[in-house]
C-alpha positions in Angstrom: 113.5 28.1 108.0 111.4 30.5 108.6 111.0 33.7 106.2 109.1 36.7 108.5 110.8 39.7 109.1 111.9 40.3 112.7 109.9 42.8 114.9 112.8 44.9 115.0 113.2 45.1 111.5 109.7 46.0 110.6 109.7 48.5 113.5 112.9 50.6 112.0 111.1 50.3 108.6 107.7 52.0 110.3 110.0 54.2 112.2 111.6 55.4 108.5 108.2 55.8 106.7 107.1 58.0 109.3 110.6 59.7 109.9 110.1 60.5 105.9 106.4 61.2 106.6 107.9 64.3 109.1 110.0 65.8 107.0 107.4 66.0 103.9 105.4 67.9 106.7 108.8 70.1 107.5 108.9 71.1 104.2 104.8 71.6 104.0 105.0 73.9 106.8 108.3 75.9 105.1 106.7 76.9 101.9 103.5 77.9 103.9 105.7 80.6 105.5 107.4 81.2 102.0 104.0 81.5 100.3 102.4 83.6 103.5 105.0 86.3 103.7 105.5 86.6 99.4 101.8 86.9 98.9 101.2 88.6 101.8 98.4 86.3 102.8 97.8 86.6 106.9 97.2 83.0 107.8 100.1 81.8 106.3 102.8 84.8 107.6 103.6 83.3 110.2 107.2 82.6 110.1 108.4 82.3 113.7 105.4 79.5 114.1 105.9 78.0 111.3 109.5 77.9 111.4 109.0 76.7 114.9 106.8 74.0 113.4 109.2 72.5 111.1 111.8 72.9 113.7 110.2 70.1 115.8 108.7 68.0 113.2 112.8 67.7 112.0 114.2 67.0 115.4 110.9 63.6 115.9 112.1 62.6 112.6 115.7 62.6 113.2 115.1 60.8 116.7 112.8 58.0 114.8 115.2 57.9 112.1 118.3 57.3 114.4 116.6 55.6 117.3 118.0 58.4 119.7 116.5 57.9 123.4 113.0 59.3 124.2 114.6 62.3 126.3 116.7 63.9 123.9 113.7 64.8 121.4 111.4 65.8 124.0 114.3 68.2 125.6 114.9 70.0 121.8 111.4 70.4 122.0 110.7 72.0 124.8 113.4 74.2 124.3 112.7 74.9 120.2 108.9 75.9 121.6 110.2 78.3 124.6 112.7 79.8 122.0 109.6 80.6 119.7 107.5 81.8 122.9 110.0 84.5 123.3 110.5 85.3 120.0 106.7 85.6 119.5 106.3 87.7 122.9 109.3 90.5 122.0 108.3 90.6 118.3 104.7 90.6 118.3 102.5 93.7 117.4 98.7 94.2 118.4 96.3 96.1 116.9 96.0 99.9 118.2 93.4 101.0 115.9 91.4 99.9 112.7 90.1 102.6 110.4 87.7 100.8 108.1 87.7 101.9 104.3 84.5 103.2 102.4 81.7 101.5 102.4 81.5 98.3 100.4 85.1 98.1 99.5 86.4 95.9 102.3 89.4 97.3 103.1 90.6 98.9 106.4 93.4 100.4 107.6 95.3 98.7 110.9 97.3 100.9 113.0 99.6 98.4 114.7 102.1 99.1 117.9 104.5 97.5 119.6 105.5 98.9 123.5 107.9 96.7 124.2 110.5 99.5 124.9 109.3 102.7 122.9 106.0 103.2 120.4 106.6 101.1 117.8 104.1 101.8 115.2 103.5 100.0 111.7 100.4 100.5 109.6 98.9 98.1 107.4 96.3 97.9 104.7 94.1 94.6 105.2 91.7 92.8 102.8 89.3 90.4 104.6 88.8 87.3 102.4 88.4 85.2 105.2 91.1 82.6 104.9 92.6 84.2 102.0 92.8 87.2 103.6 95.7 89.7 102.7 97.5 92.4 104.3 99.7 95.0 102.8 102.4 97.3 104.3 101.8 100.8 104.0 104.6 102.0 106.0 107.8 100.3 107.5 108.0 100.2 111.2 108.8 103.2 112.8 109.2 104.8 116.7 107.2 107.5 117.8 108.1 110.1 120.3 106.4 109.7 123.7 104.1 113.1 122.7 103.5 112.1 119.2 100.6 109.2 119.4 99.5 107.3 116.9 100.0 108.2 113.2 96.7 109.6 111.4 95.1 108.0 108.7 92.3 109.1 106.5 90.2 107.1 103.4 89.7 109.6 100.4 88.3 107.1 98.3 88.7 103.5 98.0 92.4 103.9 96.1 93.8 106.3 98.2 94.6 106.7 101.8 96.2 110.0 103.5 98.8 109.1 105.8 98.2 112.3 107.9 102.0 112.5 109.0 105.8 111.6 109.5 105.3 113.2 106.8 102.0 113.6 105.1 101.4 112.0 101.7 98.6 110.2 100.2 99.2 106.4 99.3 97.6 104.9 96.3 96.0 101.2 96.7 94.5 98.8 94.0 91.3 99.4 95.1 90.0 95.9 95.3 93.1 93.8 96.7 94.2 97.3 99.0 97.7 96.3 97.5 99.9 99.7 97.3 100.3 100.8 93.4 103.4 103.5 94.4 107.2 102.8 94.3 109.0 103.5 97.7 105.6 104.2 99.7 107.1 102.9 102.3 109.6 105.0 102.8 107.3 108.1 102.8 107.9 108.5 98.4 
C-alpha cells in the first residue's frame, strides 16, 4: 500500500498555509492604518489604501481557502480597487501652500485644499523625519467663501504659530514634534 499523500491533498494544505499566510498580512496592513492615523505618522495614515489592501488580501485567502473559481476573486478585486480609486479621488486633499517654520526647527505648516465642490481647506503642522515623519492637525476642515482664499498662517517662534483668521488666534506646538499643546485648537479655542 502505498503511504504518499495525494496531489490534491497536499495542494489544499499549501492552499491553507498560504490562505493563513493572507490573512496575517490582512491584519499587518490593519494595525498599520490603526498605528498611522493614532500616532499621526504620514506613511502609515493611509486608511482607504490600506483598508483597500486588506480588503483584497481577505477575499485571495477566502478563494484559496474555499477553492472558489478563478473569476470570482479576480471580479471582487477589481471592483474592491475601483471602490478605493473613487474614494481616494473625492476625498483626497493636495497641498496649496507650505509655510516652513524657523530655521533649524523642521517644522512647516501645510495649507491643504480640496475643490472638489467648494474650497475645502485644512491646515496641518508637519514634522519631516523621513519615514517617521508626522503630521498634526491644526485646524478641522473647513469651506471657504469663493472671496475668502486661503487661510493665513504666520511662525512667531518655533512653539507658536498665528492662524491669521476664521478667527485669529495663535496655536501653541511642542516645538520639536510640532504636536499642538492646546485643548480644542481645533475648533478655534
Amino acid at each position: 500500500m502505498n503511504d504518499d499523500p495525494k496531489p490534491e491533498a497536499v495542494a489544499s494544505r499549501a492552499h491553507a498555509r498560504v490562505a493563513v499566510g493572507l490573512l496575517v498580512l490582512a491584519v499587518v496592513a490593519v494595525a498599520a492604518a490603526l498605528v498611522g492615523g493614532l500616532g499621526h505618522y504620514v506613511l502609515l495614515d493611509r486608511p482607504v489604501l490600506l483598508g483597500t489592501l486588506a480588503a483584497s488580501l481577505v477575499v485571495v485567502s477566502g478563494a484559496l481557502a474555499f477553492g472558489g473559481g478563478p473569476r470570482a476573486p479576480v471580479v471582487a478585486l477589481v471592483m474592491i480597487w475601483a471602490m478605493a480609486g473613487l474614494i481616494a479621488l473625492v476625498t483626497g486633499m493636495r497641498v496649496h501652500a507650505r509655510i516652513p517654520g524657523p530655521d533649524g526647527s523642521g517644522l512647516e505648516v501645510r495649507v491643504l485644499s480640496d475643490d472638489w465642490i467648494a474650497p475645502d481647506w485644512r491646515l496641518v503642522v508637519r514634522r519631516d523625519d523621513g519615514l517617521l515623519t508626522r503630521e498634526w492637525p491644526l485646524t478641522e476642515r473647513f469651506t471657504a467663501g469663493p472671496d475668502d482664499g486661503p487661510p493665513r498662517v504666520t511662525w512667531l517662534d518655533p512653539a507658536h504659530v498665528r492662524l491669521d483668521d476664521r478667527p485669529a488666534r495663535t496655536v501653541t506646538l511642542d516645538p520639536h514634534s510640532g504636536r499642538p499643546l492646546e485643548q480644542g485648537h481645533l475648533n478655534g479655542g
